[in-house]
VOVO-527196 format. One record per residue (C-alpha): residue number from 1; z, x, y. Coordinates in steps of 0.5 Angstrom, whole numbers. Layout:
<atoms>
+-----+-------+-------+-------+
| seq |     w |     u |     v |
+-----+-------+-------+-------+
| NUM |     Z |     X |     Y |
...
+-----+-------+-------+-------+
</atoms>
This chain:
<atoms>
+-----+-------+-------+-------+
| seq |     w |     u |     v |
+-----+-------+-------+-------+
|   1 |   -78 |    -7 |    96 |
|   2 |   -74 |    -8 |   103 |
|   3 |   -68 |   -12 |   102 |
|   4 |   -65 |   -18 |   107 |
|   5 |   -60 |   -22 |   109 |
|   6 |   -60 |   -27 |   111 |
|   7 |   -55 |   -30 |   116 |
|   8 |   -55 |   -38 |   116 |
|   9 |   -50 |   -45 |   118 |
|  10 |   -51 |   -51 |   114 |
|  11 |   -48 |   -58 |   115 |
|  12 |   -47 |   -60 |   108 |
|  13 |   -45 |   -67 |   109 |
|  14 |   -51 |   -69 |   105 |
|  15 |   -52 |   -64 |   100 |
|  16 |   -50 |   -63 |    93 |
|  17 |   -46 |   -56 |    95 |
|  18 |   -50 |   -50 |    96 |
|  19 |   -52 |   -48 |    88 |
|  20 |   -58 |   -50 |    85 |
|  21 |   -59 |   -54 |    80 |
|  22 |   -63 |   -58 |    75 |
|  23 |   -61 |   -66 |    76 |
|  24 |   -62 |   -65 |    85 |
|  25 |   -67 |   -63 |    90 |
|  26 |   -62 |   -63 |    95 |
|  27 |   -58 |   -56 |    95 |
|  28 |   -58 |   -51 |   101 |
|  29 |   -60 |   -46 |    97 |
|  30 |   -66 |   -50 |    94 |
|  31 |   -69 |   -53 |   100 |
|  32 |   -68 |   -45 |   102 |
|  33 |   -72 |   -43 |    98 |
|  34 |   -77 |   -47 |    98 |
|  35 |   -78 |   -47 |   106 |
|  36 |   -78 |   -39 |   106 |
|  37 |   -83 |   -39 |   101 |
|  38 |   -87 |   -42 |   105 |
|  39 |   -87 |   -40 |   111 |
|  40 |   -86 |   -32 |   109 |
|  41 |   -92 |   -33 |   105 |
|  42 |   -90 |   -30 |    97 |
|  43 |   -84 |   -34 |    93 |
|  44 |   -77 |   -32 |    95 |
|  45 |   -71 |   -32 |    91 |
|  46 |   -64 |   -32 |    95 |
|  47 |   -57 |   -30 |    93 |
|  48 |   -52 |   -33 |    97 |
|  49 |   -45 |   -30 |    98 |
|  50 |   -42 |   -35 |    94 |
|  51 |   -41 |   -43 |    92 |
|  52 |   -41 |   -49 |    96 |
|  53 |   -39 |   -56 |    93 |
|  54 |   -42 |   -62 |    95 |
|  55 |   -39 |   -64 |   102 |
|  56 |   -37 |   -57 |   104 |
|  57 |   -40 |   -54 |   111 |
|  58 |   -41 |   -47 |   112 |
|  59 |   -40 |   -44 |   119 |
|  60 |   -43 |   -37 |   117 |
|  61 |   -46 |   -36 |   111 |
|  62 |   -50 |   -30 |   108 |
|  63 |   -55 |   -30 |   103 |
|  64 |   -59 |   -24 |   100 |
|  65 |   -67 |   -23 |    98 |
|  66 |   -73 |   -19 |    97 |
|  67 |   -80 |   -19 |   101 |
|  68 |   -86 |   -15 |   101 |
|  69 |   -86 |   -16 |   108 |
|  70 |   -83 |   -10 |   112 |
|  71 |   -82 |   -14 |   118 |
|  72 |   -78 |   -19 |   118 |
|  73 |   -72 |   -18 |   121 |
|  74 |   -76 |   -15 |   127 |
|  75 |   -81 |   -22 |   129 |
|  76 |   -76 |   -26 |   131 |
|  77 |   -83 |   -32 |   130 |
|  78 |   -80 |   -32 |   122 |
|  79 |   -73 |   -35 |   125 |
|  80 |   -77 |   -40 |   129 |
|  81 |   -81 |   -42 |   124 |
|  82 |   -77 |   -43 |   119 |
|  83 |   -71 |   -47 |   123 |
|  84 |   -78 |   -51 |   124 |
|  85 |   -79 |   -53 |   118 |
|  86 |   -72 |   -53 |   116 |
|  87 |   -68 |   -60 |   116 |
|  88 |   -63 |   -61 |   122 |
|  89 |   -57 |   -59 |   118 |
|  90 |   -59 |   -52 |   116 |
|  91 |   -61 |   -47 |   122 |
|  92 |   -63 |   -39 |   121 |
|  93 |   -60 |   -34 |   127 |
|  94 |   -61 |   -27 |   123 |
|  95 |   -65 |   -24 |   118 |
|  96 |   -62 |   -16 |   117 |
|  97 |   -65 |   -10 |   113 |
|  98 |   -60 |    -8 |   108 |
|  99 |   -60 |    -2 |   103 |
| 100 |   -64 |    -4 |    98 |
| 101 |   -58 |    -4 |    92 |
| 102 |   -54 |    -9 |    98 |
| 103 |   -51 |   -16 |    95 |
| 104 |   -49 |   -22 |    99 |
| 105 |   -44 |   -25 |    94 |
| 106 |   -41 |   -18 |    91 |
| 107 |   -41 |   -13 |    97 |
| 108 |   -36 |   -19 |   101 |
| 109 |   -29 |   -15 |   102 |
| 110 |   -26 |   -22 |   106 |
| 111 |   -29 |   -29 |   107 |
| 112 |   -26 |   -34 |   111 |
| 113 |   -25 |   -41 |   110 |
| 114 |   -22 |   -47 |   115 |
| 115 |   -20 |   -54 |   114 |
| 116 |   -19 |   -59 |   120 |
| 117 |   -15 |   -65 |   120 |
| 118 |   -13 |   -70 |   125 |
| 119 |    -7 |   -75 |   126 |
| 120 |   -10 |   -80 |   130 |
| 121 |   -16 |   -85 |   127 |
| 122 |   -23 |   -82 |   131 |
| 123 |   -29 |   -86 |   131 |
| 124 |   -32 |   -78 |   133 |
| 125 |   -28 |   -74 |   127 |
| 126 |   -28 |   -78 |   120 |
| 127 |   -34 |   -75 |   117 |
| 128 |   -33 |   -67 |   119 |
| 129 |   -24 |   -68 |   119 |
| 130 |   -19 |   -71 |   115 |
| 131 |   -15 |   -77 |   118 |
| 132 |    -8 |   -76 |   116 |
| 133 |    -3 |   -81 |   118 |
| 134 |     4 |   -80 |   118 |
| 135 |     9 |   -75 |   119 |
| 136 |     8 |   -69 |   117 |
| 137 |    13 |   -62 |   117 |
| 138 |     8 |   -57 |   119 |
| 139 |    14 |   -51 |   119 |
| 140 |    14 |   -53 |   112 |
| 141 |     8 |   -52 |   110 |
| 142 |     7 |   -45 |   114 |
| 143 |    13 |   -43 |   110 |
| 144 |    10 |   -45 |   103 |
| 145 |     2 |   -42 |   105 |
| 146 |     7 |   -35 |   108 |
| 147 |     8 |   -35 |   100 |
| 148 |     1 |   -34 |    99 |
| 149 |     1 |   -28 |   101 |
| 150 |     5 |   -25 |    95 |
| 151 |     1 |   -28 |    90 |
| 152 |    -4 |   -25 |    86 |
| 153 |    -6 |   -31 |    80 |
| 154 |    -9 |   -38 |    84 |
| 155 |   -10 |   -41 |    77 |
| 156 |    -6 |   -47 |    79 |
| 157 |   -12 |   -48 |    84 |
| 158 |   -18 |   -47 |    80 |
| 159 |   -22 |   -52 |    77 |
| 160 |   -22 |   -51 |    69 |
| 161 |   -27 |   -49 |    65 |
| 162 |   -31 |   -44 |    70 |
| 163 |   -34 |   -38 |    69 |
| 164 |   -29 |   -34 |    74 |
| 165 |   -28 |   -27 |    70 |
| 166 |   -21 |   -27 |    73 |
| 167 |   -17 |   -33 |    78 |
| 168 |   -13 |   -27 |    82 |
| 169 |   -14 |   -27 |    89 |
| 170 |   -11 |   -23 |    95 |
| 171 |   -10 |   -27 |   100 |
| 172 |    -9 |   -23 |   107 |
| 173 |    -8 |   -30 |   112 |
| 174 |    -6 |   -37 |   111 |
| 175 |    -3 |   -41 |   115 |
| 176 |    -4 |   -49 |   119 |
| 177 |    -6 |   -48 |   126 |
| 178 |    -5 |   -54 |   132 |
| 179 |   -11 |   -54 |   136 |
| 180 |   -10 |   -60 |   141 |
| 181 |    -4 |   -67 |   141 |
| 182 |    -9 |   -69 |   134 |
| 183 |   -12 |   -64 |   131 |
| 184 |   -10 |   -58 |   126 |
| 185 |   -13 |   -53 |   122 |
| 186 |   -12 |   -49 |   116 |
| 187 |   -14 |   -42 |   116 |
| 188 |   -15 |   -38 |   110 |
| 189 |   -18 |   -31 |   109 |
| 190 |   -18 |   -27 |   103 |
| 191 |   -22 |   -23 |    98 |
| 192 |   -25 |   -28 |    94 |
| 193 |   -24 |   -35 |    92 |
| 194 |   -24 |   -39 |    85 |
| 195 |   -28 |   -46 |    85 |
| 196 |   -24 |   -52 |    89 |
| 197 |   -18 |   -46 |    91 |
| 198 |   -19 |   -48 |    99 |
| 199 |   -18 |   -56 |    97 |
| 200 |   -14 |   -55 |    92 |
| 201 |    -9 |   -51 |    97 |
| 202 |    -9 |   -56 |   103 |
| 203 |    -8 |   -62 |    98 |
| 204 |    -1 |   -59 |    96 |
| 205 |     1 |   -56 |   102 |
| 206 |    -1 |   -63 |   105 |
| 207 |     5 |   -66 |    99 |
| 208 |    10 |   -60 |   102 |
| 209 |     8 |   -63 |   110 |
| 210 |    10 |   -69 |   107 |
| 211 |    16 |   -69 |   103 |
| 212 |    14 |   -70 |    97 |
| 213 |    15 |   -63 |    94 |
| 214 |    20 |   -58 |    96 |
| 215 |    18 |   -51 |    98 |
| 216 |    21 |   -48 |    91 |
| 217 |    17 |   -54 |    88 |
| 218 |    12 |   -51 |    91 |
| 219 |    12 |   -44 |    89 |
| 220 |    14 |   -46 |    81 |
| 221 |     7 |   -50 |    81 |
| 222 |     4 |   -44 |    83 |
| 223 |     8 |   -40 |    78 |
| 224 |     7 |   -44 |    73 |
| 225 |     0 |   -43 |    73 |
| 226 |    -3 |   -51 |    71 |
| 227 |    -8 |   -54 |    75 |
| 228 |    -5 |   -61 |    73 |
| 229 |     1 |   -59 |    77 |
| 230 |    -1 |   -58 |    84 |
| 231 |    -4 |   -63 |    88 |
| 232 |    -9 |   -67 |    89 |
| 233 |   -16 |   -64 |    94 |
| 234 |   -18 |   -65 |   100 |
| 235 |   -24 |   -68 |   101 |
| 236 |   -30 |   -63 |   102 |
| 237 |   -32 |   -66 |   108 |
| 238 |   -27 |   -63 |   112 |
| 239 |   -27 |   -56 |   110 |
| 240 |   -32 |   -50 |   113 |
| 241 |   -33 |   -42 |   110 |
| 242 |   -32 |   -39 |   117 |
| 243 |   -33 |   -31 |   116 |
| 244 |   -35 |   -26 |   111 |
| 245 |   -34 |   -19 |   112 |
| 246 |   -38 |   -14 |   109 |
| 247 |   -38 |    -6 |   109 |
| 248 |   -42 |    -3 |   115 |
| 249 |   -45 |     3 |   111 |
| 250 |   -50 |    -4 |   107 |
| 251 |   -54 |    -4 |   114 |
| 252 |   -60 |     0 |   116 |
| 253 |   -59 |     2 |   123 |
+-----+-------+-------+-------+
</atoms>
């Protein structure tokens, strides 16, 4: 049976995250699969690249699925329809035929996230930014997020009690970015992320920025591979999966 990707974003304001589960209708994946269902014609079951949790927002976001349709990714009428019947907050803007053994989520070689703060109270920013009041040393906190660079276990980031067969990670980039007088934003890429990595990351760095913890503070709580010494998570509502990178050779054509 033809294999698909689909590629999608998604404002995850009002969603329990991507995941589907049991006690909620409203997951992006949920809602997916029921609209694609519908307007393909036979039941579809996705596979995403990877959790979202609640709040969070996803910019570029891959999902697999199977179809006995063999035309999906030439009749641009599906994209139409399904962003139709989709609610404003999901859009579709490709379906890609894949090799038939191809994987959204263990295919990834490299996924990106950015979480966006600003200085300055916004009437237009609060729910897609976090407001940080204060003096903030944004030097300091490159220097520590540089020395993420040579770490491989990110436990002191991870939710406990998850289903991760291992918290090492190879994190490529990761550093705090000024966009204009107010805005900033924290890139990072790397292989794979843990559940909550990303908010646990930027509620630390944030503590760095601001003088409660010393760079050599921060790589002890690294080090010492604890979640309850690191920091607090940054809110989800300012955080966005940006970017996967896949293998050419999983495409057809």
């Amino acid at each position: 049976m033809p294999r698909y990707f689909i590629q999608l974003a998604y404002n995850g304001t009002h969603y329990h995250g991507w995941q589907v589960q049991d006690n909620t209708p409203l997951t992006v994946q949920h809602i997916l699969q029921e609209k694609m269902t519908m307007i393909i014609g036979h039941s579809i079951e996705i596979v995403g690249c990877g959790r979202t949790d609640a709040g969070v927002h996803a910019k570029d976001y891959y999902a697999h699925f199977d179809s006995s349709k063999t035309d999906l990714h030439t009749d641009v009428n599906y994209i139409y329809k399904l962003n139709k019947v989709l609610p404003f907050e999901i859009a579709i803007s490709k379906i890609i035929s894949v090799k038939e053994e191809a994987n959204a989520r263990f295919d990834a070689k490299a996924r990106t996230y950015e979480y966006l703060i600003h200085r300055f109270k916004s009437p237009f920013l609060f729910n897609n930014s976090l407001y940080v009041f204060g003096d903030i040393n944004f030097d300091a906190m490159n220097e520590a997020a540089s020395y993420l660079l040579s770490v491989e276990d990110f436990t002191s980031f991870s939710k406990l009690n998850t289903q991760a067969f291992t918290n090492n990670c190879t994190v490529t980039f990761a550093q705090w970015i000024k966009l204009n007088n107010s805005e900033y934003v924290f890139k990072i890429t790397a292989n794979r992320f843990l559940r909550n990595m990303v908010r646990a990351l930027v509620g630390t760095l944030l503590e760095v920025g601001k003088g409660k913890i010393s760079l050599q503070e921060f790589k002890t709580i690294v080090n010492n591979k604890n979640r309850s010494d690191a920091g607090m998570s940054a809110a989800g509502y300012a955080l966005y999966l940006t970017d996967i990178q896949y293998p050419k050779e999983i495409f057809n054509g």
